[in-house]
N, CA, C and O atoms as CSV, one atom per row, in Angstrom:
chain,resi,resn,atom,element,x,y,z
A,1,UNK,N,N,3.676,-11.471,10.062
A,1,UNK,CA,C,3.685,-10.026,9.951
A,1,UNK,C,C,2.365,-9.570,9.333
A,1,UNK,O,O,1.945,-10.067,8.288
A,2,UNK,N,N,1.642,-8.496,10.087
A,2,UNK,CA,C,0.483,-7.963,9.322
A,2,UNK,C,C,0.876,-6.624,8.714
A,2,UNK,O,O,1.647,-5.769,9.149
A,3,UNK,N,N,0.259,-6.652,7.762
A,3,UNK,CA,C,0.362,-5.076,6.898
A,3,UNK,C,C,-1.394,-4.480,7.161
A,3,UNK,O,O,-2.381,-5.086,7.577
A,4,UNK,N,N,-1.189,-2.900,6.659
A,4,UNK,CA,C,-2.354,-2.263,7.148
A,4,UNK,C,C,-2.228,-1.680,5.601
A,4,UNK,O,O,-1.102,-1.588,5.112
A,5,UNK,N,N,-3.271,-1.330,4.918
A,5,UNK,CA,C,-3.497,-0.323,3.889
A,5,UNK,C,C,-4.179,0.762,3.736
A,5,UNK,O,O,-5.351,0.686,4.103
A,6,UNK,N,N,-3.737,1.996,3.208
A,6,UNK,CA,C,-4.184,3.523,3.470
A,6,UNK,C,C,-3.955,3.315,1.908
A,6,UNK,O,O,-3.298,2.586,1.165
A,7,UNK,N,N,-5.013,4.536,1.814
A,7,UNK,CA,C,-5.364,4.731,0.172
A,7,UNK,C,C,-5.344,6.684,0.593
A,7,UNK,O,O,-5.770,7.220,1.616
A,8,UNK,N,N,-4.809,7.223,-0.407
A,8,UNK,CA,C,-4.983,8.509,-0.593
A,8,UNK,C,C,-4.014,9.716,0.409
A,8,UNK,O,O,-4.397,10.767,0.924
A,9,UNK,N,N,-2.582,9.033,0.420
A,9,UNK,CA,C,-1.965,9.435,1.018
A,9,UNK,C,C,-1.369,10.559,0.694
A,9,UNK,O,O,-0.748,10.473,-0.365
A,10,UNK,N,N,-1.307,12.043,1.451
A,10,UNK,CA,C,-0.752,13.419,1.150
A,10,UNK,C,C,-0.235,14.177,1.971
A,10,UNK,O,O,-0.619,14.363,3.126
A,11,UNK,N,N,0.837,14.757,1.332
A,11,UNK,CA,C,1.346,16.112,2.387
A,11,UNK,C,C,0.352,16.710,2.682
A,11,UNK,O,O,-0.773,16.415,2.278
A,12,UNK,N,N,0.719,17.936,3.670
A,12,UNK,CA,C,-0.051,18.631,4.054
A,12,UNK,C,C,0.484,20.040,3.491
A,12,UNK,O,O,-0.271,20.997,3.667
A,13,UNK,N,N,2.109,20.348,2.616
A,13,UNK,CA,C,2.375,21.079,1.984
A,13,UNK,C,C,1.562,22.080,0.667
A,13,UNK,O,O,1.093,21.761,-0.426
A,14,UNK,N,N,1.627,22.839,1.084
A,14,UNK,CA,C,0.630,23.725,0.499
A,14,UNK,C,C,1.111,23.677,-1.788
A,14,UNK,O,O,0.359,23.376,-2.715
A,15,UNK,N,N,2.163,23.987,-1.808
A,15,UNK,CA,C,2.861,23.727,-3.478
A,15,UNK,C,C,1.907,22.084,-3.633
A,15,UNK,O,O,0.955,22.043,-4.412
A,16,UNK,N,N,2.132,21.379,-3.171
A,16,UNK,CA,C,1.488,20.009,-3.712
A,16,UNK,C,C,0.619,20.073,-4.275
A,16,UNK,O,O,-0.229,20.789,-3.742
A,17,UNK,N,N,0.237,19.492,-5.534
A,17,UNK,CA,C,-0.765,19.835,-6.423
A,17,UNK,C,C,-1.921,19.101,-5.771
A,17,UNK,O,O,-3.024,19.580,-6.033
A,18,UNK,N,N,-1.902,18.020,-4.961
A,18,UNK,CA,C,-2.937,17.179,-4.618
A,18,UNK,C,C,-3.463,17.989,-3.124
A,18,UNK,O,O,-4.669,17.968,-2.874
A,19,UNK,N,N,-2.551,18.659,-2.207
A,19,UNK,CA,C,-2.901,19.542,-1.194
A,19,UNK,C,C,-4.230,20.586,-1.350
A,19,UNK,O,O,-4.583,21.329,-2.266
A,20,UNK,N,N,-4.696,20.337,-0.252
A,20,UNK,CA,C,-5.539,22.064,-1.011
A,20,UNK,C,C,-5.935,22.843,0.679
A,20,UNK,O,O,-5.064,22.944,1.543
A,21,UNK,N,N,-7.016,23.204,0.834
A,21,UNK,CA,C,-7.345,24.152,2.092
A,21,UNK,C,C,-7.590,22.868,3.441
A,21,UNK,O,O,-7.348,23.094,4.627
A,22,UNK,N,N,-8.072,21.647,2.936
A,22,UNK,CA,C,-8.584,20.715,4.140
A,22,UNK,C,C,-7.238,19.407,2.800
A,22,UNK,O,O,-7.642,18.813,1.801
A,23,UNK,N,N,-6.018,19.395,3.250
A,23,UNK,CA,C,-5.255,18.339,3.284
A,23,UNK,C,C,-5.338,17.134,3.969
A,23,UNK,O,O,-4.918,17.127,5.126
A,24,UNK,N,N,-6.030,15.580,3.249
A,24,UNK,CA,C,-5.934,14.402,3.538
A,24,UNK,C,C,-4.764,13.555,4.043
A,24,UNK,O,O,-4.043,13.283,3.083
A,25,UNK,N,N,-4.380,13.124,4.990
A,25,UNK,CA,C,-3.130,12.284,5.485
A,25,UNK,C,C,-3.078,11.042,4.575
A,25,UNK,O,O,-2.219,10.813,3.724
A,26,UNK,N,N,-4.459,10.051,4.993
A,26,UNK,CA,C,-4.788,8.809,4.374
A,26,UNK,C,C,-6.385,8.346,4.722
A,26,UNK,O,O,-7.106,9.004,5.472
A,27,UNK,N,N,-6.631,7.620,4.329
A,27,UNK,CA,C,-7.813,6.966,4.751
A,27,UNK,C,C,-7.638,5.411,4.579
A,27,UNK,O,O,-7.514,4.840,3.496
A,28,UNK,N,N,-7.647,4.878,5.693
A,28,UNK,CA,C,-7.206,3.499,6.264
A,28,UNK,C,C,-8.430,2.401,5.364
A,28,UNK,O,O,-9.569,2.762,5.659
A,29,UNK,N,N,-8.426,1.308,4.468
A,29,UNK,CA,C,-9.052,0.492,3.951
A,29,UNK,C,C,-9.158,-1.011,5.040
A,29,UNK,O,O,-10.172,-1.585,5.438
A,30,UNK,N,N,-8.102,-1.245,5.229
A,30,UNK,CA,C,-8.117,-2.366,5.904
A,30,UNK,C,C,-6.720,-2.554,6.676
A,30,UNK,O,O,-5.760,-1.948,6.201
A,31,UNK,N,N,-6.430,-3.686,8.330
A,31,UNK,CA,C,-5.376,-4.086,8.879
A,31,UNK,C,C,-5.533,-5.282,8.993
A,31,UNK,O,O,-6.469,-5.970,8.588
A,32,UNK,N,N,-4.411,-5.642,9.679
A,32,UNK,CA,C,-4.285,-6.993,10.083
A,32,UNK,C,C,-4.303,-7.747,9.000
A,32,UNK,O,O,-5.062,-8.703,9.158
A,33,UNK,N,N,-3.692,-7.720,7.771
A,33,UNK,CA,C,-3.634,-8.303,6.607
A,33,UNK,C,C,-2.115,-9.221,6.484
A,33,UNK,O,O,-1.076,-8.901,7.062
A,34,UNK,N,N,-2.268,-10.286,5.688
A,34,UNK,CA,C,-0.751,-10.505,4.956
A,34,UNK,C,C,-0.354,-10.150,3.894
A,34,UNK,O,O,-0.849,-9.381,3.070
A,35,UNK,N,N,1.027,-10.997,3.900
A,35,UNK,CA,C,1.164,-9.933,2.605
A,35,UNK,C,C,0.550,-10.335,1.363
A,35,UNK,O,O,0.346,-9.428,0.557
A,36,UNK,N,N,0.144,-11.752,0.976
A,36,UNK,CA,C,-0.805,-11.871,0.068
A,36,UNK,C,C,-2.053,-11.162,-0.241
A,36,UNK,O,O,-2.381,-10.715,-1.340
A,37,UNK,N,N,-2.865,-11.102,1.127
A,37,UNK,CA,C,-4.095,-9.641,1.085
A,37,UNK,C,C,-3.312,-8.310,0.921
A,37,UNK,O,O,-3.914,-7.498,0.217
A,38,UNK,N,N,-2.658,-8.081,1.184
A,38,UNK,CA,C,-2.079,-6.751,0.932
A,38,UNK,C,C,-1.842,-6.229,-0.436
A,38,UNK,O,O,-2.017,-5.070,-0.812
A,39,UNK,N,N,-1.171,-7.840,-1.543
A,39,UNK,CA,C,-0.763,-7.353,-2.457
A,39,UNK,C,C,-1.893,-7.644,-3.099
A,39,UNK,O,O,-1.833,-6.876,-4.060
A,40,UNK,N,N,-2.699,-8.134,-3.184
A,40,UNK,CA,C,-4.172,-8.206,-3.821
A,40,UNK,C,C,-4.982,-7.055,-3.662
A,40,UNK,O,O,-5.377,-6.508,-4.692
A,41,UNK,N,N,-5.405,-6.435,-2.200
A,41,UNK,CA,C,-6.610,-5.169,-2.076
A,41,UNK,C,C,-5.623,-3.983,-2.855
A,41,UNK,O,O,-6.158,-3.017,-3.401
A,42,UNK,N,N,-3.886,-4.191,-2.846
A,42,UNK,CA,C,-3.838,-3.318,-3.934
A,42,UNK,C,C,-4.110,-3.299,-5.232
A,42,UNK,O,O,-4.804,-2.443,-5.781
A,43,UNK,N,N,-3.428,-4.496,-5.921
A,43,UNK,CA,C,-4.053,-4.913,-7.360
A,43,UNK,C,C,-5.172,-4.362,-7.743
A,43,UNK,O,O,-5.193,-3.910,-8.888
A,44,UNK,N,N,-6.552,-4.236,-6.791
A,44,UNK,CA,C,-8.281,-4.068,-6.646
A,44,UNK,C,C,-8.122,-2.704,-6.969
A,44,UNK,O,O,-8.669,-2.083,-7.881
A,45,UNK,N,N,-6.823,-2.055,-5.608
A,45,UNK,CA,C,-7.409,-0.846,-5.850
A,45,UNK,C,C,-6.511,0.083,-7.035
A,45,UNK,O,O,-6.621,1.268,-7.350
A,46,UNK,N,N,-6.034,-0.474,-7.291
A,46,UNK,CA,C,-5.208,0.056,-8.832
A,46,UNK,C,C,-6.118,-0.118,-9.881
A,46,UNK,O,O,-6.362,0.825,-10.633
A,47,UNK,N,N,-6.732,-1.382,-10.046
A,47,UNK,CA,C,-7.738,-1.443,-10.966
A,47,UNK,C,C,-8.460,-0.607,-10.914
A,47,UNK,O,O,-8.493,0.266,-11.782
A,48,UNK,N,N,-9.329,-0.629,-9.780
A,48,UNK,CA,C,-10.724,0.479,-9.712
A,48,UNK,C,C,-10.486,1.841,-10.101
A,48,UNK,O,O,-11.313,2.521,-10.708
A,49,UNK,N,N,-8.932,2.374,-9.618
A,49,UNK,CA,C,-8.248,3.401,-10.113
A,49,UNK,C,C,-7.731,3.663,-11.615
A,49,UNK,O,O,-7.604,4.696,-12.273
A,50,UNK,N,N,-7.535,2.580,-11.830
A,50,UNK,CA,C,-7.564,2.593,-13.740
A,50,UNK,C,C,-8.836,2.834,-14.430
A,50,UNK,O,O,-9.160,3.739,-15.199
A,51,UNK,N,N,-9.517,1.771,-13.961
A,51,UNK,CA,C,-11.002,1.809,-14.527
A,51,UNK,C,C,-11.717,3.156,-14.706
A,51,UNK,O,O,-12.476,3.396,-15.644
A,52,UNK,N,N,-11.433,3.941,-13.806
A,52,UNK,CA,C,-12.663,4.648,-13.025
A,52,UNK,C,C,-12.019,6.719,-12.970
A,52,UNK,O,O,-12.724,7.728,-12.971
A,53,UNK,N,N,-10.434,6.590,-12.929
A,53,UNK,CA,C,-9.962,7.647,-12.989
A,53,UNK,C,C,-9.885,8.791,-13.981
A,53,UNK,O,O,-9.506,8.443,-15.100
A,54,UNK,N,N,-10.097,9.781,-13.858
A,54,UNK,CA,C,-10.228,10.811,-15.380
A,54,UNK,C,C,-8.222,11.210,-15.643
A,54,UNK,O,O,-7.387,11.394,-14.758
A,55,UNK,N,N,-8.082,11.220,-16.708
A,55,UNK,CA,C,-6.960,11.230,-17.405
A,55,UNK,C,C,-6.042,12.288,-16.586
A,55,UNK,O,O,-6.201,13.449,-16.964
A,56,UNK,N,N,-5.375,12.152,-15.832
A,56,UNK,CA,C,-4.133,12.488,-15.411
A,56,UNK,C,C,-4.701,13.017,-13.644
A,56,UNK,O,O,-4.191,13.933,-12.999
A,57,UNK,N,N,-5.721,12.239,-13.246
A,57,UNK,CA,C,-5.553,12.626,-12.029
A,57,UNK,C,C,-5.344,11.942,-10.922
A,57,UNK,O,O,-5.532,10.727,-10.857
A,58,UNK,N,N,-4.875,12.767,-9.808
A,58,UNK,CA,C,-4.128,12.005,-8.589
A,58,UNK,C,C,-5.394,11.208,-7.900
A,58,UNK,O,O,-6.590,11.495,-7.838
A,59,UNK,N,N,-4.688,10.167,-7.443
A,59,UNK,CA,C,-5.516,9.294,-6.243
A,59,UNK,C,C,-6.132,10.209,-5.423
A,59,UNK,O,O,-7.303,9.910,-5.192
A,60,UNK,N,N,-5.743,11.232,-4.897
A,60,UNK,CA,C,-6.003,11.965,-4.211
A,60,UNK,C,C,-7.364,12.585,-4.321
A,60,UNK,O,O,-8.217,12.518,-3.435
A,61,UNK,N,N,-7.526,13.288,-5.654
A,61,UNK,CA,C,-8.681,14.145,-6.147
A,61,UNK,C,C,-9.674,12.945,-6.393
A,61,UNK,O,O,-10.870,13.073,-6.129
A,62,UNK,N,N,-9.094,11.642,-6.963
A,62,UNK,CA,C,-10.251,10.746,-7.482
A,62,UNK,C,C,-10.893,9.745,-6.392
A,62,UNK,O,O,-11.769,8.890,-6.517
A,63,UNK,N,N,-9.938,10.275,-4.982
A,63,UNK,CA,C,-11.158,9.492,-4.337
A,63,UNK,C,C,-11.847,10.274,-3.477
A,63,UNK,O,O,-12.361,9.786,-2.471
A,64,UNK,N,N,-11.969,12.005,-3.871
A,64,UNK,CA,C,-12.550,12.932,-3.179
A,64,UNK,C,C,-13.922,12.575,-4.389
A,64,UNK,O,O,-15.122,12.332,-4.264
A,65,UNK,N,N,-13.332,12.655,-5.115
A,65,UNK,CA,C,-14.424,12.684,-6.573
A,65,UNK,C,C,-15.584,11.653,-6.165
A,65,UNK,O,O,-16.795,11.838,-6.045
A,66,UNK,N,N,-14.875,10.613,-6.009
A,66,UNK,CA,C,-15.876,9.487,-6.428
A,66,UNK,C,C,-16.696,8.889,-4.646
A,66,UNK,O,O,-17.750,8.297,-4.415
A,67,UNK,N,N,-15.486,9.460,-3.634
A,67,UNK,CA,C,-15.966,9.029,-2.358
A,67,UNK,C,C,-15.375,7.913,-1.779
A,67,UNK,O,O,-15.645,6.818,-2.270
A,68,UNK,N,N,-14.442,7.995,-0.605
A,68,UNK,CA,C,-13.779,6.929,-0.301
A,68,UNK,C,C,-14.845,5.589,0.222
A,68,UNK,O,O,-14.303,4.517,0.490
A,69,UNK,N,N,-15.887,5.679,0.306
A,69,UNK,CA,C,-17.507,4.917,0.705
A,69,UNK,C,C,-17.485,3.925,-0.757
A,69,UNK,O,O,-17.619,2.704,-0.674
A,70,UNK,N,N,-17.325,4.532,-1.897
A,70,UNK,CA,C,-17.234,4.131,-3.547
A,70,UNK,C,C,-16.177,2.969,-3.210
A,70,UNK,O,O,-16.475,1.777,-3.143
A,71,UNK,N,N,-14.954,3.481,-3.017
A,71,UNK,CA,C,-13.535,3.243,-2.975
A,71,UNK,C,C,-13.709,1.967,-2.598
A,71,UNK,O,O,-13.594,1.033,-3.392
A,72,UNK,N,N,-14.131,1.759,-0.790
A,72,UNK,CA,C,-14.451,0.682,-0.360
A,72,UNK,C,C,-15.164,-0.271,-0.585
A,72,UNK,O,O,-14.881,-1.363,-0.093
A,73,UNK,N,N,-16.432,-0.077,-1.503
A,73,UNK,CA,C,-17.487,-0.591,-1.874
A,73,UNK,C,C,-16.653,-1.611,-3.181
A,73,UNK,O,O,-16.909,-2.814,-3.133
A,74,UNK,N,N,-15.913,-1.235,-4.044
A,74,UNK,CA,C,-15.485,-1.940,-5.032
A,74,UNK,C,C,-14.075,-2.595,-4.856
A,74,UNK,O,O,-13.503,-3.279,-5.704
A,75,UNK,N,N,-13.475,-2.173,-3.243
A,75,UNK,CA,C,-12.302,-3.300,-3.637
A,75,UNK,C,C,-12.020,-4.080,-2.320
A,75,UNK,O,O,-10.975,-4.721,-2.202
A,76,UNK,N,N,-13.090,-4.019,-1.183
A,76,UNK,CA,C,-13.770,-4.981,0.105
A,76,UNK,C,C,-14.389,-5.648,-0.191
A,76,UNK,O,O,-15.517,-5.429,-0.633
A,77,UNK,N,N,-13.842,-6.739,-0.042
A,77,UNK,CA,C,-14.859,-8.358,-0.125
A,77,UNK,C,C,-15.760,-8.209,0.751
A,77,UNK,O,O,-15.446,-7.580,1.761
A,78,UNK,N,N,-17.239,-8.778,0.616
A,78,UNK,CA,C,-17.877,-8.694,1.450
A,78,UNK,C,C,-17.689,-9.671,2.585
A,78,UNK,O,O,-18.413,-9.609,3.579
């Protein structure tokens, strides 16, 4: 079985605090994974998201913030 991973997943509901005028679905990191890669590029990207996030904000805003290009850069093996 392969798994696929999306980072920055959102309604398109307008009340959602993470919603705004141009609403993000996801942005795809990697497919064709198992579930060992799967549960690892998350681990990465929880970290980078700990590390790196300002105090109480959504995945959402922090990878508009920082750039999903960032995102990839620190939790894709080369």
């Amino acid at each position: 079985m392969h798994e696929t991973v999306c980072v920055n997943v959102q309604t398109t509901n307008a009340e959602d605090m993470n919603a705004g005028a141009q609403a993000r679905v996801a942005d795809l990191l990697a497919t064709n994974l198992n579930r060992d890669e799967t549960l690892g590029l998350v681990r990465k990207l929880l970290a980078f998201y700990k590390e790196n996030a300002k105090k109480k904000e959504r995945t959402a805003k922090f990878v508009a913030r920082v750039g999903i290009e960032a995102v990839k850069a620190a939790v894709l093996e080369k």
